[in-house]
ZADO-1210 file (C-alpha; in nm, 4 decimals, padded with zeros to 6 digits):
<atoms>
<atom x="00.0216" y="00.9532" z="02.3388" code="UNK" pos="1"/>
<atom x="-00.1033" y="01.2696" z="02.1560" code="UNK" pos="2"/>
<atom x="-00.1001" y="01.1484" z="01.8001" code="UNK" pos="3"/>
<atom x="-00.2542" y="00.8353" z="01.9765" code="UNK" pos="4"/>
<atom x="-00.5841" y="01.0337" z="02.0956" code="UNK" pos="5"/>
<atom x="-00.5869" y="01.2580" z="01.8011" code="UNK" pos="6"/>
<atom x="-00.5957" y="00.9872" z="01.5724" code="UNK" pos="7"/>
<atom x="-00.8473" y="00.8169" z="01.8129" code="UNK" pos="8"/>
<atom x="-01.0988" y="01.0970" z="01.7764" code="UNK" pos="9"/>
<atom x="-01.0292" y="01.2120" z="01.4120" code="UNK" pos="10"/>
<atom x="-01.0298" y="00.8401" z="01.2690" code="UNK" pos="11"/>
<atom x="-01.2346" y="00.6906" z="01.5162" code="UNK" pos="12"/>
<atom x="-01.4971" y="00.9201" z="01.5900" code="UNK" pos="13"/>
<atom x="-01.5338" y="01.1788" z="01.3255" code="UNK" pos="14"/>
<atom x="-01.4042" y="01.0444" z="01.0310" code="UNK" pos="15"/>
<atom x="-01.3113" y="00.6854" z="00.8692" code="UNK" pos="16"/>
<atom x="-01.0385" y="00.5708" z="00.6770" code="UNK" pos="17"/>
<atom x="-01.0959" y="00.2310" z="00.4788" code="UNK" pos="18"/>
<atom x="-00.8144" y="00.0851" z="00.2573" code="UNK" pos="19"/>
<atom x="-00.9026" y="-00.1580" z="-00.0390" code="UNK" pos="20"/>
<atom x="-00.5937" y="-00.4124" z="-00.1839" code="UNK" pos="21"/>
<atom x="-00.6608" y="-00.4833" z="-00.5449" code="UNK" pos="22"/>
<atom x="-00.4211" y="-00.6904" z="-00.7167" code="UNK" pos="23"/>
<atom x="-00.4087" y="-00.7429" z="-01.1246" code="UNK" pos="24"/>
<atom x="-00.2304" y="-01.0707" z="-01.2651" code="UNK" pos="25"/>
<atom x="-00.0664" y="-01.0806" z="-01.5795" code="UNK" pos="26"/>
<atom x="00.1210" y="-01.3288" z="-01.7805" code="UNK" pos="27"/>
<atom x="00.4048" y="-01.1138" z="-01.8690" code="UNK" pos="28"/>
<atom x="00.7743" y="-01.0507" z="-01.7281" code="UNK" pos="29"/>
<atom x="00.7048" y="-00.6597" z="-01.6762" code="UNK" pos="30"/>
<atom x="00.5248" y="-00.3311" z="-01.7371" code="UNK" pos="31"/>
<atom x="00.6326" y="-00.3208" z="-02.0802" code="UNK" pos="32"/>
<atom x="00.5717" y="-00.6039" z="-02.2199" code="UNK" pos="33"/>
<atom x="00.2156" y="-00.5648" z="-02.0351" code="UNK" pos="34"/>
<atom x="00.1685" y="-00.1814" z="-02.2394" code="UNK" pos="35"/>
<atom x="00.3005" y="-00.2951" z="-02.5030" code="UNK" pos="36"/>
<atom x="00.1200" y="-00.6077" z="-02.6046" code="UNK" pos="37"/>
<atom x="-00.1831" y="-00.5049" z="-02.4690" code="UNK" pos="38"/>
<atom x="-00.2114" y="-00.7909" z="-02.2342" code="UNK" pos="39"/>
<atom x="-00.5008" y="-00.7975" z="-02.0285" code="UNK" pos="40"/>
<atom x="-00.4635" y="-01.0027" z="-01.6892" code="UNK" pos="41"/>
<atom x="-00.5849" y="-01.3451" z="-01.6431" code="UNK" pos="42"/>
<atom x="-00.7268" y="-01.2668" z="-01.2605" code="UNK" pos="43"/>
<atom x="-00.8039" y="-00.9859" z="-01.0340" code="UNK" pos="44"/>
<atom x="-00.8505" y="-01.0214" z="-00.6719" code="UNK" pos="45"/>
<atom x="-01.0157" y="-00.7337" z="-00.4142" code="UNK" pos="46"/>
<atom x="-00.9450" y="-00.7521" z="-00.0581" code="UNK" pos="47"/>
<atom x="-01.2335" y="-00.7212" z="00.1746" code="UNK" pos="48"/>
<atom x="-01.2457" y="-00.2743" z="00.3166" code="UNK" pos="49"/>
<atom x="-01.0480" y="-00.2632" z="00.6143" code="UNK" pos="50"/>
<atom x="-00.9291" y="00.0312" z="00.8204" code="UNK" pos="51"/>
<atom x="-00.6206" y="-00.0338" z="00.9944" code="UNK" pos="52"/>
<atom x="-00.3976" y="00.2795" z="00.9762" code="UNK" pos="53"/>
<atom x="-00.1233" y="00.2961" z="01.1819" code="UNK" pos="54"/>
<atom x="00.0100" y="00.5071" z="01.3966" code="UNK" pos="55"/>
<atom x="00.3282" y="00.6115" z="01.2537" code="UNK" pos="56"/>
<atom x="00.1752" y="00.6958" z="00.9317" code="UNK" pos="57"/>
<atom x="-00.1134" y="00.8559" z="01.1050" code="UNK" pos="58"/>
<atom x="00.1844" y="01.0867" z="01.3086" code="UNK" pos="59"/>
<atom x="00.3282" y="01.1547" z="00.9659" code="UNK" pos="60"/>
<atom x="00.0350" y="01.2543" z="00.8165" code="UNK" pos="61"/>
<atom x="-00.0723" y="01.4769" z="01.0727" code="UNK" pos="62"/>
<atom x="00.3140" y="01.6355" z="01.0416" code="UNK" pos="63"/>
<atom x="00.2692" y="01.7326" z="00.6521" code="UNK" pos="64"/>
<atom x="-00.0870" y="01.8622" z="00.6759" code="UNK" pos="65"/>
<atom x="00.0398" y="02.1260" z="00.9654" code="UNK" pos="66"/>
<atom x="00.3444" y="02.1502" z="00.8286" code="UNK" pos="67"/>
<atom x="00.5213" y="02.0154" z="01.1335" code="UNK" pos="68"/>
<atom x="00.8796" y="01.8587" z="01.0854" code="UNK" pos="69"/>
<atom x="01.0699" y="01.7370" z="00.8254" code="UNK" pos="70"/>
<atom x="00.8217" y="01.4810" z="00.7156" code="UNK" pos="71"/>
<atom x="00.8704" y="01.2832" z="00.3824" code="UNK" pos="72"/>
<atom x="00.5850" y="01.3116" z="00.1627" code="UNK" pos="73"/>
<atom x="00.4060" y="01.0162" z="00.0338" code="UNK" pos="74"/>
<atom x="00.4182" y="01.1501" z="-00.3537" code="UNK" pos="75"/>
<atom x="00.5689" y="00.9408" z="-00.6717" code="UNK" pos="76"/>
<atom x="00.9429" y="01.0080" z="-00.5671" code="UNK" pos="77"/>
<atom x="00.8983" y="00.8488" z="-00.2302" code="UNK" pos="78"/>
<atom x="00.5675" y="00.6474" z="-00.1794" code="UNK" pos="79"/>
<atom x="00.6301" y="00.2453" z="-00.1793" code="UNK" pos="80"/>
<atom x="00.3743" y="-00.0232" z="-00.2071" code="UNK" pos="81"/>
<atom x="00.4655" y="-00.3095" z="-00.0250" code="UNK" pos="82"/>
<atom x="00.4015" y="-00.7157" z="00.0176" code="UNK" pos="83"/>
<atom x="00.5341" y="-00.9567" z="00.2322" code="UNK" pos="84"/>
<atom x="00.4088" y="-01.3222" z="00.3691" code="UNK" pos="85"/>
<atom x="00.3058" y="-01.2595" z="00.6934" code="UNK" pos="86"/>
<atom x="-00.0747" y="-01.3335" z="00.8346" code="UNK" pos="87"/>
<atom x="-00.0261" y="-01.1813" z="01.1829" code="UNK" pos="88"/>
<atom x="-00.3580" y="-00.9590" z="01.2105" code="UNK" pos="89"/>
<atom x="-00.3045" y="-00.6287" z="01.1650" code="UNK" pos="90"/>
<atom x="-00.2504" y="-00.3772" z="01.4854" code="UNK" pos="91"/>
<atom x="-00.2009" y="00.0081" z="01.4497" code="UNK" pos="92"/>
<atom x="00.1030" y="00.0247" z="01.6561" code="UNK" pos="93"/>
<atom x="00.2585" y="-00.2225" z="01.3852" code="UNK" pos="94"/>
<atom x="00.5338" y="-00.1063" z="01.1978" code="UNK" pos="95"/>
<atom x="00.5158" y="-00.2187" z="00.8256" code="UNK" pos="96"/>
<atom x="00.5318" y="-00.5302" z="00.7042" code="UNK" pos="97"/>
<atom x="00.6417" y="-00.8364" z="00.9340" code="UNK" pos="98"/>
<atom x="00.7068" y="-01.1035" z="00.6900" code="UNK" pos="99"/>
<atom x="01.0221" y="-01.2584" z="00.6368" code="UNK" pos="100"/>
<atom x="00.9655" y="-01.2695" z="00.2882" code="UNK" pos="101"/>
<atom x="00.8773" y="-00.8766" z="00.1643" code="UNK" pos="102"/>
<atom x="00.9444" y="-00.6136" z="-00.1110" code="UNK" pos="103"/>
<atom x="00.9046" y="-00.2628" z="-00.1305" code="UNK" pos="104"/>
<atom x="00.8158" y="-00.0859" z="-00.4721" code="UNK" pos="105"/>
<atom x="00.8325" y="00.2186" z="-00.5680" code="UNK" pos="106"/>
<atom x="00.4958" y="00.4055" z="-00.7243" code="UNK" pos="107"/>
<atom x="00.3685" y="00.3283" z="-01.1305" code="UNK" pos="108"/>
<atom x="00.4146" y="00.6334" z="-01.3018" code="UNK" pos="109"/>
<atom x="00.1195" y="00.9135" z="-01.2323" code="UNK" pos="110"/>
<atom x="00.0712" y="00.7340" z="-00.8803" code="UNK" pos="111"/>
<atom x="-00.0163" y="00.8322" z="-00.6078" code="UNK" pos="112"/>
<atom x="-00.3477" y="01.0218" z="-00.7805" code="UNK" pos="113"/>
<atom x="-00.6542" y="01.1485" z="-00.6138" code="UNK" pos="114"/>
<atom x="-00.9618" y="01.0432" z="-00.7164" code="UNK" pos="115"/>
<atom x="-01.2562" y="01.2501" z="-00.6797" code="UNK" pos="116"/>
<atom x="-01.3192" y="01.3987" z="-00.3466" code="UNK" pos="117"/>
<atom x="-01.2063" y="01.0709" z="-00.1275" code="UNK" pos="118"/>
<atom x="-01.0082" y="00.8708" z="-00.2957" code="UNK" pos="119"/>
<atom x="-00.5801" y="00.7938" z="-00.2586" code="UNK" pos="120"/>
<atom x="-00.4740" y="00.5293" z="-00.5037" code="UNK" pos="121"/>
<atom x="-00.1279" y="00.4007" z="-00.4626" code="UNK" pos="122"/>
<atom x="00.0441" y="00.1588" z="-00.7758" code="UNK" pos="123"/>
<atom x="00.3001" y="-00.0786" z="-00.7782" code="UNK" pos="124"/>
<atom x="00.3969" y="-00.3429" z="-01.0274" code="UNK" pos="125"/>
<atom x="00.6044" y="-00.6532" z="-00.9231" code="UNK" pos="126"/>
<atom x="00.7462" y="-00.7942" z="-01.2224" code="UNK" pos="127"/>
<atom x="00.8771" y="-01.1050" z="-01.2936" code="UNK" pos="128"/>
<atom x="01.1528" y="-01.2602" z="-01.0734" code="UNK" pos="129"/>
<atom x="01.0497" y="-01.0154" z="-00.8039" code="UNK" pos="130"/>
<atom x="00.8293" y="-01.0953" z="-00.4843" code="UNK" pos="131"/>
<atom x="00.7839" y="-01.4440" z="-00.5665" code="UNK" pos="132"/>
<atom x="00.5946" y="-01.6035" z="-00.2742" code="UNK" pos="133"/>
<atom x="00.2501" y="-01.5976" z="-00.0620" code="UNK" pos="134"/>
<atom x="00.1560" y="-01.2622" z="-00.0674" code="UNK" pos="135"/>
<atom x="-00.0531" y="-01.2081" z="00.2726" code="UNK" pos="136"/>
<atom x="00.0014" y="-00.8650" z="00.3789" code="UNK" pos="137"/>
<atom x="00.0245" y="-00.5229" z="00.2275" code="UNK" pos="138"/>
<atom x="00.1507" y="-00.1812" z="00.3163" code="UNK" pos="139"/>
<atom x="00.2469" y="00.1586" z="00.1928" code="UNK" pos="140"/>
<atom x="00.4912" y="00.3446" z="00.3154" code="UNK" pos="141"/>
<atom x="00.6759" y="00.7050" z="00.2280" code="UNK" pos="142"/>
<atom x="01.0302" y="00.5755" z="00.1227" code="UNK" pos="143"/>
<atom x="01.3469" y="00.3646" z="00.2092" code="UNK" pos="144"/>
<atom x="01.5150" y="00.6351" z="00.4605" code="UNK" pos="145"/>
<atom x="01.1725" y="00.7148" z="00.6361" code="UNK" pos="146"/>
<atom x="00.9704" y="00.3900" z="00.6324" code="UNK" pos="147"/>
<atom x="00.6474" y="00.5522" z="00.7809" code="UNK" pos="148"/>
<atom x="00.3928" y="00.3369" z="00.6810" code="UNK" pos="149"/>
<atom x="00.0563" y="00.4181" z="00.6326" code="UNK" pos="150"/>
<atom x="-00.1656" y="00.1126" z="00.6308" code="UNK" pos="151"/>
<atom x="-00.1320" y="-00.2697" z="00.6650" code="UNK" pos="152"/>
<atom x="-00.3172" y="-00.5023" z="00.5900" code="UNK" pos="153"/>
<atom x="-00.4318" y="-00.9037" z="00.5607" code="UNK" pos="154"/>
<atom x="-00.4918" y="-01.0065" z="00.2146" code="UNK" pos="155"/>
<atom x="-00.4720" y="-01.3207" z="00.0841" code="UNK" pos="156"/>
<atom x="-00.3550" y="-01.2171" z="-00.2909" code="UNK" pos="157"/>
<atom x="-00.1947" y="-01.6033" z="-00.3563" code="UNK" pos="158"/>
<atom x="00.1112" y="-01.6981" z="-00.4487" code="UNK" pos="159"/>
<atom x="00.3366" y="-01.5361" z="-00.7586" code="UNK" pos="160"/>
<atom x="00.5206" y="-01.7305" z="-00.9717" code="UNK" pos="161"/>
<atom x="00.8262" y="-01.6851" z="-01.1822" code="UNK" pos="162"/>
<atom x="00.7281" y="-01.5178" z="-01.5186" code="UNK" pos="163"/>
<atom x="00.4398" y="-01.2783" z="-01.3912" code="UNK" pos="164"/>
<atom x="00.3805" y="-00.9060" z="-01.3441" code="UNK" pos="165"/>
<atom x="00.1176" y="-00.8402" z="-01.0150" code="UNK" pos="166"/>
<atom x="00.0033" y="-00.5215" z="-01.0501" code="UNK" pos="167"/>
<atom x="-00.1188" y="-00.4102" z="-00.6676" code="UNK" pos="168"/>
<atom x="-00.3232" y="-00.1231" z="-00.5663" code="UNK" pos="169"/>
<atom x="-00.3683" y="00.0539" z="-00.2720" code="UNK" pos="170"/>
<atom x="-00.7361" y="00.3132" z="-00.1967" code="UNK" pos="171"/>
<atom x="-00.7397" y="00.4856" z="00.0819" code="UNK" pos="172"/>
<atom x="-01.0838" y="00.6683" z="00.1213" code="UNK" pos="173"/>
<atom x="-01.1006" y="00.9526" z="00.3847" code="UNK" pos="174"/>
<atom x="-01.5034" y="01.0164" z="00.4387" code="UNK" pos="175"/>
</atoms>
């Protein structure tokens, strides 16, 4: 119930959160191949602003910036990016993603990063043979043992197919 009200009036009242889904789609079986031939992708797809975060993440947050806890950071060792195939609307009591198809990955090198005063971007790369099917929903959370997601989210990125790298990208913006 605390975390509940504080993240009421911090998020709600004082401050804003908005989360932006950007996915990059290249004709290429991975990261590699992508550096190393220079490929450029064939689309890219932004998700409308939203500004669902939910309440475990919102808890866990609050925990690392007081230094409460044990909390697991959400830094390059531990933050995942995450899709599945669900189009349930997103609620902040939710718990991650809800699909029965979903994959966790872990962060591109160098991610997260801040940019400028406001900005959180999170990276992931699905490469070929991995989350191959509708990919409607979106999260990040802080690691396989933890799970605390941050965000989720209803995007509408398509569908992957065999023989494809999606490169997705989470920004948060605190203002």
């Amino acid at each position: 119930m605390f975390v509940s009200k504080l993240s009421e009036l911090f998020f709600k009242e004082k401050s804003k959160a908005t989360i932006q889904w950007t996915v990059e789609k290249f004709v290429a079986k991975d990261s590699k191949e992508i550096a190393e031939k220079g490929i450029k992708p064939y689309e890219v797809i932004k998700g409308k602003p939203h500004n669902c975060l939910l309440h475990e993440g919102i808890s866990t947050m609050l925990g690392l910036l007081c230094a409460i806890g044990s909390e697991t950071a959400y830094n390059n060792a531990d933050a995942r990016i995450g899709v599945g195939n669900d189009a349930t609307a997103p609620v902040d009591t939710q718990e991650g993603l809800l699909g029965a198809s979903q994959l966790y990955k872990a962060m591109n090198t160098g991610y997260p990063q801040k940019s400028g005063d406001h900005d959180i971007l999170f990276q992931g790369d699905f490469i070929s043979g991995e989350a191959e099917f509708d990919w409607l929903e979106e999260s990040i959370d802080n690691g396989l043992t933890a799970n605390k997601n941050l965000c989720r989210q209803n995007t509408n990125l398509g569908t992957k197919s065999s023989g494809q790298t999606w490169r997705l990208t989470g920004t948060i913006t605190l203002t």
